[in-house]
N, C-alpha and C positions, 0 to 999 in steps of 0.2 A: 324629325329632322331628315333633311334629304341626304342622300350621298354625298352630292358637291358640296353642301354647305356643312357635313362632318366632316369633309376631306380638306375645305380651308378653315375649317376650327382648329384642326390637328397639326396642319400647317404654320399657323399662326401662336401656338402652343408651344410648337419644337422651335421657333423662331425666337421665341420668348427665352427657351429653356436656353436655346445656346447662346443668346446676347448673354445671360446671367451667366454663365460659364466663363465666357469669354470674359466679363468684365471683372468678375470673381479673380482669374487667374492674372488679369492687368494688376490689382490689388495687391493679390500677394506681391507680385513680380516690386512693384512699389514699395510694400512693405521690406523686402529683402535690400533694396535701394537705400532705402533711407537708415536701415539698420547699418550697415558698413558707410555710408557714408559719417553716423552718428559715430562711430568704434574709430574710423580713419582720422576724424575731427577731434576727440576730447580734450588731446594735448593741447588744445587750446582752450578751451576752460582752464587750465592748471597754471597758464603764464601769470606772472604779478602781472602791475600796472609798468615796470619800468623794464620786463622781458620784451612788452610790445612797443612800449616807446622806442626802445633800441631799435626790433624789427623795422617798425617806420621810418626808421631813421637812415638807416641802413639800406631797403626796398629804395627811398627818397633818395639816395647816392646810387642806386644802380642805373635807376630811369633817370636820373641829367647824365652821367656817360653813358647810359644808351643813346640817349637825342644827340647828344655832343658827336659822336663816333658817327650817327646816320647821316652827319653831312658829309663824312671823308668818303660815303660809298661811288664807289664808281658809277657814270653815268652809260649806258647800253641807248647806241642809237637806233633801236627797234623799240626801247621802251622795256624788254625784259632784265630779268636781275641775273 
């Protein structure tokens, strides 16, 4: 084997090595994501069927006086808020 072409074997080798690395540590970084995201979340598994009814209910009267209120906003003759 020639020089150049052990020089882009070794090349294409560490190229290999650090995608796996890099993609390796994406992984983790994922893995730690979905773990806290799963810990932040479980209180929801635990609601009955009529703790979430309420919430929708509840969410459902916040968003009509959200929309109701967004017509009292002022109007800006530039167009910003």
């Amino acid at each position: 084997m020639s020089a150049g072409a052990w020089s882009r074997w070794c090349d294409r080798a560490e190229e290999a090595w650090n995608r796996h690395i890099r993609h390796r540590e994406l992984y983790r970084q994922l893995d730690v994501v979905r773990a806290e995201l799963k810990a932040r979340t479980a209180w929801v598994a635990e609601l009955t069927e009529e703790d979430l009814a309420e919430a929708l209910r509840g969410l459902s009267e916040r968003i009509d006086a959200a929309r109701e209120a967004g017509g009292d906003a002022p109007e800006y003759p530039d167009g910003t808020p």
